[in-house]
Structures are given as C-alpha cells and as structure tokens.
N, C-alpha and C positions, 0 to 999 in steps of 0.2 A: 543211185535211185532210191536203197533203202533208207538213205542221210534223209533226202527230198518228202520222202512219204513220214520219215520220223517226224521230221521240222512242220511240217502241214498239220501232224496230228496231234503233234505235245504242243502246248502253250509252251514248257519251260525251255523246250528250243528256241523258240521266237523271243522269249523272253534273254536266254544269253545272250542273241545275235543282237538283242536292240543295247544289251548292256557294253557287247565287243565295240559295236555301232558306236557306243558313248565314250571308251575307252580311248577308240581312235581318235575320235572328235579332241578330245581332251589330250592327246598327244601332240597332235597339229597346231593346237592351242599352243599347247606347251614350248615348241619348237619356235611358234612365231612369238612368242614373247620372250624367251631366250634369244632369239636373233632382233627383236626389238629392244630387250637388256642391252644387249651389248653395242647396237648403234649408242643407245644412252649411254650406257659407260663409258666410250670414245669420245662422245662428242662431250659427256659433263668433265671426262679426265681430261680430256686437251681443254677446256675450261676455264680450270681450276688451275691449271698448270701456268697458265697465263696470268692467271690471276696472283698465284702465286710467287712468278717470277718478277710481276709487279712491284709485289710486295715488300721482296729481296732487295728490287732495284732501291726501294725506298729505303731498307733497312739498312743496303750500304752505306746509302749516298747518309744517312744520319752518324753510322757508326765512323765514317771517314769522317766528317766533322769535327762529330765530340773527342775521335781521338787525336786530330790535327789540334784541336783545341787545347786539350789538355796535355799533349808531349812538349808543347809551344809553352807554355803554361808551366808546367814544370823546370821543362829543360834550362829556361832561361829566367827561371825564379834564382833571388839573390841568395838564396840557401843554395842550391844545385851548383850555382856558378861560383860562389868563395869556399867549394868543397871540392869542385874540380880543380882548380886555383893554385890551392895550398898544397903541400905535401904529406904523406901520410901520418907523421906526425901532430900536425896543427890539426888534421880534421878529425881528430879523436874527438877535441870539444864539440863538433858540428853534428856529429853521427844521431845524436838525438834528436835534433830539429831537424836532421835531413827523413833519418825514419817517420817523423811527425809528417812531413810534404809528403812522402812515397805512400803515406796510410792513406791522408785527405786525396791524392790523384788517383787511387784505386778508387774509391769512394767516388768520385766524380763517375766514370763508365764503368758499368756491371759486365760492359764487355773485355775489359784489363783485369787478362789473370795475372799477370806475372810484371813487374819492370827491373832493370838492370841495367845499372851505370858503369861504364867503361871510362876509363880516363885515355890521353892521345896514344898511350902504348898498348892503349886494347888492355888492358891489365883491370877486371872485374873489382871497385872499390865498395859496388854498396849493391845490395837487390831487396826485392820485396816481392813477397807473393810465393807464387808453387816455381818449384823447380824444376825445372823442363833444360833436359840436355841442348847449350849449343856452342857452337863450335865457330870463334870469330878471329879472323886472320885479314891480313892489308887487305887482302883482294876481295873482301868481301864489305870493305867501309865504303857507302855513298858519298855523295856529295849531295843526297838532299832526302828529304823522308822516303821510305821505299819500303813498298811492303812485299812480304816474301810471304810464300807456302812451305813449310816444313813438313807437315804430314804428308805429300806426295813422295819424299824422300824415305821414308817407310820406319821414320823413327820414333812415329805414333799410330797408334792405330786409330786414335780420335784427333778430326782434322781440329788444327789449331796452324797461325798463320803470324809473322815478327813482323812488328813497324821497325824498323828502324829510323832511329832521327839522331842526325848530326849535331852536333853541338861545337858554335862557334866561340871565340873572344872576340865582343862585338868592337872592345878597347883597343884592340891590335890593328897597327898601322899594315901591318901584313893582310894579304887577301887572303882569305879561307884559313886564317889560324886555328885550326878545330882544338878543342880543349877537350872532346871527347865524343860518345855514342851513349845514346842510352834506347834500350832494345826494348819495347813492349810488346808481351807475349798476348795475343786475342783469341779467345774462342770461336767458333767457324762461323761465320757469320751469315753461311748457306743454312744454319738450322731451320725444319721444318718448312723448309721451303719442298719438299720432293713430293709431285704429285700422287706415286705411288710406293708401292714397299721396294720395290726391284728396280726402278729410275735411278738416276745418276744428275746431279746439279753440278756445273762446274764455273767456277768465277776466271775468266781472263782480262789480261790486263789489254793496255793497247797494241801491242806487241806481240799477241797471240799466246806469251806466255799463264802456264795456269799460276794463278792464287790460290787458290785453295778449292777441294771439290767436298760431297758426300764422299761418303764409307762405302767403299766396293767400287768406287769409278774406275775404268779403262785410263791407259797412262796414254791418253791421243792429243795431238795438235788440235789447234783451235782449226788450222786449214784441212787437217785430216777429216775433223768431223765434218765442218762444212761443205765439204767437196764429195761427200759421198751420196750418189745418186744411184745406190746400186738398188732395185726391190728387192732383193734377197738379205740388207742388212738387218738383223732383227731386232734394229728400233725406230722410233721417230725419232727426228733430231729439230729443236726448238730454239731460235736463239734470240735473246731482249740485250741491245744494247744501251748502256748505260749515258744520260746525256750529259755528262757531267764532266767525264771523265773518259769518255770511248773505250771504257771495260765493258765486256760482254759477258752477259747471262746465259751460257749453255744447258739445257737440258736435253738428258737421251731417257725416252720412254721406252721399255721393250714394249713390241708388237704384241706381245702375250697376254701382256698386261690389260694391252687396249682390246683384245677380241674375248677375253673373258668376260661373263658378266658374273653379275653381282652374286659372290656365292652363297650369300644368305636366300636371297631370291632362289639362287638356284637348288636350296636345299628343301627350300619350303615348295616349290616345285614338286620335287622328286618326291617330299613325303605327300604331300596333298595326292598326289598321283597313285602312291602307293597306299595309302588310307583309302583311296577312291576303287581300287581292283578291290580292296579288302572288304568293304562296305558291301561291293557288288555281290563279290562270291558270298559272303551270311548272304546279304537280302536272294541269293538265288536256293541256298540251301533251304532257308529260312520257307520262301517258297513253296518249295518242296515238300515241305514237313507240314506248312498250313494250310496249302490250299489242292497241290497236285495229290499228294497220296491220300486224302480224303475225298477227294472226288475221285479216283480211282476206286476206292473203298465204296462209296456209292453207285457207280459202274458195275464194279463184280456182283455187289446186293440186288442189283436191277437185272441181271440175267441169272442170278440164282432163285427170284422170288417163284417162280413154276415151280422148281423143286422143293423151296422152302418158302412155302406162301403164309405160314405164322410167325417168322420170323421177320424181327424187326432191328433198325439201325438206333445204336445206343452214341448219344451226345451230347454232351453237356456243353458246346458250345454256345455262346448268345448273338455269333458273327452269321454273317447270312449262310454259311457252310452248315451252322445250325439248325438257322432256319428251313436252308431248302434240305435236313433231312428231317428235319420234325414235319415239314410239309410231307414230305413223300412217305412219312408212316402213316399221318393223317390221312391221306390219300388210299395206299394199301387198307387201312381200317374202314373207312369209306364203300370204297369197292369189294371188299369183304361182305359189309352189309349188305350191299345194295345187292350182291349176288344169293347171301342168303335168302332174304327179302323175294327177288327171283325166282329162288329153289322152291319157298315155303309156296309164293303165286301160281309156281308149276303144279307145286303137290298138289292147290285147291282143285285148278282147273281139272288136273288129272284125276280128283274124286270125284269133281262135278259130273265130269262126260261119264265116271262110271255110274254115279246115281243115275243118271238119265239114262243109261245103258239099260242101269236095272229095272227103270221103270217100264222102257218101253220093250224089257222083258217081261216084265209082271204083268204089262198091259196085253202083249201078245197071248200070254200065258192065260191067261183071266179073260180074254174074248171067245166067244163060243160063236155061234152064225146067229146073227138077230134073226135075219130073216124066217129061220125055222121055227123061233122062239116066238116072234110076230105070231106069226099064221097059228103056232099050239095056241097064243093066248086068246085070239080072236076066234078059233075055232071052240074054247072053250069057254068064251062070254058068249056067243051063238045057245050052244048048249042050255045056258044056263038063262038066257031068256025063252027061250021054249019051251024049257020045264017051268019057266017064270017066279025062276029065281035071283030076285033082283039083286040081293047082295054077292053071291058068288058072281054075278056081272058087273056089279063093281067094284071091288074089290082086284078080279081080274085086269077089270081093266084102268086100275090107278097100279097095278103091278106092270104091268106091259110098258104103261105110260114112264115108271123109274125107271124099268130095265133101258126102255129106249135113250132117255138122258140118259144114264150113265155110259152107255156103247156108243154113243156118237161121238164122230172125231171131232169135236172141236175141246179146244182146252180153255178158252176165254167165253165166260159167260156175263153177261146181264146178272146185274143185284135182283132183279123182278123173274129169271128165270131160274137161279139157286130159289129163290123165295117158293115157286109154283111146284117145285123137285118136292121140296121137304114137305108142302103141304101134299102130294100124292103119296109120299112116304107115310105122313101122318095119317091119311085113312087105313091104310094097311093095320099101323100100328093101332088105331082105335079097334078095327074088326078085328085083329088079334086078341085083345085086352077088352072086346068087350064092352069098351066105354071106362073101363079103369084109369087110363094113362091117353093124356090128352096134350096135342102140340099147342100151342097159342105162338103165333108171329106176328110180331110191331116191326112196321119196317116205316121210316120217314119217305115222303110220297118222292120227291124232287131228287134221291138217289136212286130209285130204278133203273136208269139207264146207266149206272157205274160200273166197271168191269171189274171183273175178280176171276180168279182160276175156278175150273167148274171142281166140284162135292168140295166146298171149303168148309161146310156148315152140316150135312148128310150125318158125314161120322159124328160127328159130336154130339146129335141128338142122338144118334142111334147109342152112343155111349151109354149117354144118360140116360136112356130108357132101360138097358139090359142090365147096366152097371149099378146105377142108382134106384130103380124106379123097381126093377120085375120084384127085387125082396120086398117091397113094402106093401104090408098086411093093406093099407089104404091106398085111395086116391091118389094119384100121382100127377104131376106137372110140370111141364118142359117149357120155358118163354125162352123164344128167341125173340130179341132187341137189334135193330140194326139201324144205326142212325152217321152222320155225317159229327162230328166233335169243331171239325175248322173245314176248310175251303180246301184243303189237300189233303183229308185223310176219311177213314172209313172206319167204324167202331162195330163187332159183334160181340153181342153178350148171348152166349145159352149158359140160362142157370136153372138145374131144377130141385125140388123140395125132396130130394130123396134120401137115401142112409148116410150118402159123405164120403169121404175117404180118412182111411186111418190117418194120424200125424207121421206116424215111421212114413210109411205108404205114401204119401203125400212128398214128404221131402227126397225120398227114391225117386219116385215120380222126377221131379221138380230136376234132381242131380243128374238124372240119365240122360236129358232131352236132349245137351248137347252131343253127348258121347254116340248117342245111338244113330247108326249109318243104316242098319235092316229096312230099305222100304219096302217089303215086303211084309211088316206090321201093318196094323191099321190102326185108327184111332189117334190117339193124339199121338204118337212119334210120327204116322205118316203123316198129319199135318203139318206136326212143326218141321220135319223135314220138306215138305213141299213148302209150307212159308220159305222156309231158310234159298230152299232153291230158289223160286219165284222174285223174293225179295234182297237175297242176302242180308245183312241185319239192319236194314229197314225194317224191321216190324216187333212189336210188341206183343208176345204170348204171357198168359198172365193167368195161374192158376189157384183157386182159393175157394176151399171146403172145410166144413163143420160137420163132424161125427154126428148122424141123426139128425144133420138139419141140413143138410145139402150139399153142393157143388154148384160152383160160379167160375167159368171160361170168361177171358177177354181178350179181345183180338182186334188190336191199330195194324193198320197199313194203310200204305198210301195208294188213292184213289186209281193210279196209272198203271194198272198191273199189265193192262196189254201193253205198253210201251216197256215194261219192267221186263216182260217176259221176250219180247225180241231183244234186249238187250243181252239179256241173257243166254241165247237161244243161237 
C-alpha cells in the first residue's frame, strides 16, 4: 500500500515503471529476433550448404578431368614410356627431359602437388614435387586409375588424397603388360566447401567408400551416416550425389551450429540492451537532479512562505523549472503588495471612521439646545423693539438666523443657502466693526442650486476678518467670488486686502495641511480636512498671500458633493 501511494505521488515512480515497461518491451524484442536469427541462420546455412556442395560437385567433376587428362598425358608421353623402358643405366641421359615433363604436368593442375613414378617392381625411379610418406606393395597396384584417401589413415593431419594410374606397354602382344605406376599426390579437393566452422564435408566413391573428407570428420560409413534417423544425433546429415561418376557429396552440420544465431547480431543485441538500462538509469537520475528535487524545493518554499513570507526562491535556470519559480516570486512580490496596498486602505478607512467619530464628537460637543437659545434671541429682539431699538433687533436677529444654520442637521447645502449664511454673518460683522470691514459676494446666478457641505465658506471669511482685517488701521474688505470654471466643477475665491501672512508662516501653513488630523481646529485645517473627507483628493486648496497686501483662498471641487458624500458615508 505505501509502494501504491509512493507510485501515485512521485512522477519518478511512474517514470521507472514506464522505463522497466520499455526494458521489457525491448527484451521480448530481443528474444523474437534472436529466435527469428536463428530460423535465418538454419535456413540461409542449409542454403549455402547446398550451394556449396554444388560447387564441390563442380570442382570435382573438373579436377577429375584435368587430372585424368594430364596422368594420360604424362604417363604415356614418349619421355615417361622410353624411361620406364630402359634400365637404370640408360635413363641417366633421359632424367633431364623426364624432370622437364614432371615440371610442365605440375604446371598444367594447381591441384598436383606431388607425382612419382614406379617402375613394374614398384621400385620409385623418378618424383617431383613435396614429399609426402607412401607406402606401395602388389596389393596395393590397380588395374586402372583409382584414387585413394590417405589422410583418413591419420598420416596427415591436412587431407590430401593419391591418383593412382597404371601404366601399360601399349607394344606388348601380352595383355596388361604394365611397365609401371605413377602416383599423383592432390590437395583436398573438399576445400572451402564446409558450410560452417564445426561441419564436416565427406567425398565417397560409388562404393560407399570415403575419399577424402575435411579436418575433424567422424571415421563413418557412407551407410552409417545415411541410415541414421535418430532426433537425438547432433547433426544434420546432407548428401549431393555426384552425376558423373555415382560419388556422393556428404555433409554433417552440428545442430548447434544450425540453432545459434548470428553472434555478431547477437552481441550487438546484448550491448544495445545494455547501453539501453544504461541510458535509462542517467536519464532517471538525471531526472531526478533536474526536475523532481526542484519541484520538491519549490514544495517545501510553498509551505514555508507563512513562516517566511520575504523569503524567496533563488534560480538561474531559463527551463520552465525557471520560469515557474521566477513566476511564483513574482506572484509572492505581487501579493505582498496588494496586501500592503490592503493594510495602507485599512489604515485610511480606519482614520476616516475616526475623523468622523471626531466630528460627530466635536458636533455633539459644540451643540447646546437651539430651542433655549431660539426663544433668549427672540425674547431679546422683542425687547429691543419696544425700547425701539432697531439695530440691537437686528443684529439679534441675523445672529439667531447663523446660530440656526449652523445647529441644523443637515450636512448638504445649496450654493444660494451657504451664500445667505455669510451674508447674516456679514451684518454681525458690519455692526461689530461699525462699518469698518465689509462682506461683498459675487456668486454666478445658474449655480445656486449646487450642493456643497454646509460652513465651506463661514470660516474662511471669518478668518479673514479676525486674521487679516481687525489689525488694519483702514477699511477693510472681504469678496467672496463663486463661480462654475467647467460643467463639473465649482470655484470659491475669498480674498481680502488685509496685512497677509508671513512667508515662514505661509509655507508652515502650506506644509502642515496634510499632516494635521485635529478636527477640532477650525479655519483652514478644518476645512481642508473636511474637503479631504468630503472629497478625498478630488479637490483643489490653494493658498497665496502678500505681506501688507493680502490673502487669496481658492477652492475647485466637483459639483456632486451630495453624491460624493454618500459615497463616502
């Protein structure tokens, strides 16, 4: 079971199995082409064998010929016959032209090694050629050419086989006056005939006797060999007779011979087979080292990345094992950001709900009871027209008239109701001042009904009245400008003529706005804070003052603050 769940889970298991899977493949292979060798090498050796015995047949029937030819030829040449003739003193003169005949008759067949002339007492007068032991007595003279096997007598170890041919007195009124023999020694005439290296070629006459065979033949009858039908002998037995002459062509193939195949085949087999495990096992190590222990190594990286989430896979590969770890850093680096990204989104929202916390602490904080406040203001414009004092009655009551905007819940105002706030503001300010410090507002007619957060504009005159305007020895002036720039935005300028702000002062100013989280300030950080909130950075604040000649606010936002503001919300 744990073999079962290894093999399912490793590649390099399934990868063996598919290579054992090839190994076997390729053995079966192997077996059926070795048992298909060796049908071929039985059926091309029995063949050849055929072919060769042909051959032989041919070879004989020529060398029987040219040697009947040339012992004929010889024998009864008028040198041979007035040498047997004479006695051994007269043929002293002859010995030279007889030598001269025995060179040219060797000369004629390449197959006559040796010849040797006998005169009628068997008594050896002349030879030529190699000298090869034999051994000639009555009982071994013909009465007509005959050829014999000497090497199956074991007095060579290379076959070679004697013509023998009589030689008659053709002059002699006598029948068969033989004048002598002369013995020609032949080389095997079975050469190169033997199908394989361990075969055996045997020449028999018509009499079953052998002539001559190959080196290493069985000493058997021609009826021994023929007669044997046993399956257990271990060879094949072949035989070509001769049609000339009713000599038979024997050959014995070992069975061994026939069921081998080709051992060159059969080496290159074995090594191809063996080159082929060899190949297998590198390409499975190989494996190993390039693709399993690196995706293993990308494995352990992938359940380690919790613990070690800045840690990354180091690779200089350019193969896809490369690629998919340069992907998966890329990926890690990725999701890294998009988490911080996340964190830094949480942190905003998490400031935002606290501004708004704070506000609508500062708001709770800073509400008193209108109602109470109502009723003192109109109790005290009352007053103040019965003593018929008209300006503490109005004054009164453009103060009643702020207090009221400002404590009312709503947060989305009308551009024409911010407008009507600053101008009850602005009498306050004139009856304060006496006529010293005056509002003026320009507002374009066709944006009145624009929405904006309510006191967007409040503070900032009130700035510039307190901050700008109360030190100046003169007249003083506050214009609010509020006009439409495009079809989606909204533009407020208050600028007024009064002492300015310092340049330190100014670019403080300028540097703190983002950093300052206190809505509990007022003036311009809780504006730009409430822009910021309102709009997020949708909007344009824009601050620019000259020492002794003024201040000028400028304020872009887009038209949609009540949609801005449920978005937010």
């Amino acid at each position: 079971m744990n073999f079962l769940k290894k093999y399912h889970r490793h590649f390099i298991y399934q990868l063996a199995s598919l290579i054992f899977l090839i190994l076997v493949f390729m053995l079966c292979a192997y077996l059926l082409i070795i048992r298909y060798s060796t049908d071929m090498v039985r059926k091309n050796t029995l063949d050849m064998n055929k072919r060769l015995l042909a051959q032989t047949e041919t070879r004989v029937r020529e060398c029987w010929d040219s040697v009947y030819n040339v012992a004929a030829a010889f024998c009864y040449s008028p040198t041979a016959l007035q040498y047997l003739s004479g006695d051994s003193l007269s043929r002293l003169p002859d010995s030279e032209e007889l030598a001269s005949v025995f060179s040219n008759t060797l000369l004629l067949d390449e197959h006559i090694l040796s010849a040797y002339l006998y005169d009628n007492s068997l008594v050896r007068i002349a030879a030529m050629g190699k000298e090869f032991p034999l051994s000639v007595s009555d009982a071994d003279v013909c009465a007509s050419m005959e050829i014999r096997a000497e090497s199956l007598n074991g007095k060579r170890d290379a076959a070679f086989y004697e013509v023998w041919y009589p030689i008659y007195n053709l002059e002699s009124p006598r029948y068969q006056d033989m004048l002598g023999i002369c013995i020609f020694i032949l080389d095997d005439a079975l050469a190169d005939s033997k199908a394989t290296e361990n075969s055996s070629v045997f020449l028999f006459d018509a009499d079953g006797n052998i002539l001559t065979s190959t080196e290493n033949a069985p000493s058997l009858s021609f009826a021994a060999l023929a007669n044997e039908g046993d399956e257990n002998i271990p060879w094949h037995f072949y035989s070509h007779s001769l049609s000339f002459n009713g000599w038979n062509i024997v050959s014995l193939i070992p069975k061994e011979d026939l069921q081998h195949p080709d051992h060159i085949l059969n080496y290159i087999a074995i090594a191809a087979f063996f080159i082929s495990f060899v190949l297998f096992f590198i390409l499975i190590i190989y494996y190993n080292w390039k693709i399993t222990i690196p995706l293993q190594n990308i494995t352990t990286f992938i359940r380690n990345t919790n613990t070690e989430p800045l840690k990354r896979l180091s690779s200089n590969r350019k193969d896809e094992i490369g690629i998919v770890a340069n992907s998966l850093n890329q990926m890690l680096d990725e999701n890294k950001r998009i988490q911080e990204e996340l964190r830094l989104s949480q942190r905003r929202i998490y400031e935002t709900e606290i501004e708004k916390k704070q506000a609508e602490i500062l708001a709770y904080r800073n509400q008193i009871n209108p109602h109470f406040l109502y009723n003192t203001f109109e109790c005290i414009r009352g007053m103040a027209l019965y003593h018929e004092a008209e300006d503490i009655a109005e004054i009164t009551m453009a103060l009643s008239n702020v207090f009221r905007f400002a404590v009312k819940g709503e947060d989305i105002v009308t551009v024409g109701e911010e407008i009507d706030y600053i101008l009850e503001y602005a009498k306050i300010i004139d009856y304060r001042f006496m006529g010293k410090i005056s509002v003026d507002v320009s507002v374009q007619d066709d944006i009145r009904e624009k929405k904006l957060f309510k006191l967007l504009l409040q503070p900032l005159v009130e700035n510039a009245v307190f901050h700008g305007l109360e030190q100046k020895m003169t007249e003083g002036l506050v214009e609010v400008t509020i006009f439409a720039p495009d079809n989606s935005h909204l533009c407020f300028i208050i600028e007024d003529n009064g002492c300015g702000i310092e340049p330190e002062k100014l670019k403080e100013i300028q540097t703190t706005l983002e950093t300052q989280k206190n809505t509990s300030r007022v003036g311009l950080f809780n504006i730009y804070q409430r822009l910021k909130l309102f709009y997020s950075d949708n909007f344009q604040f824009q601050i620019e003052s000259r020492q002794s000649e003024g201040t000028r606010i400028t304020i872009l936002i887009p038209d949609s603050a009540e949609k801005q503001f449920i978005q937010e919300g």
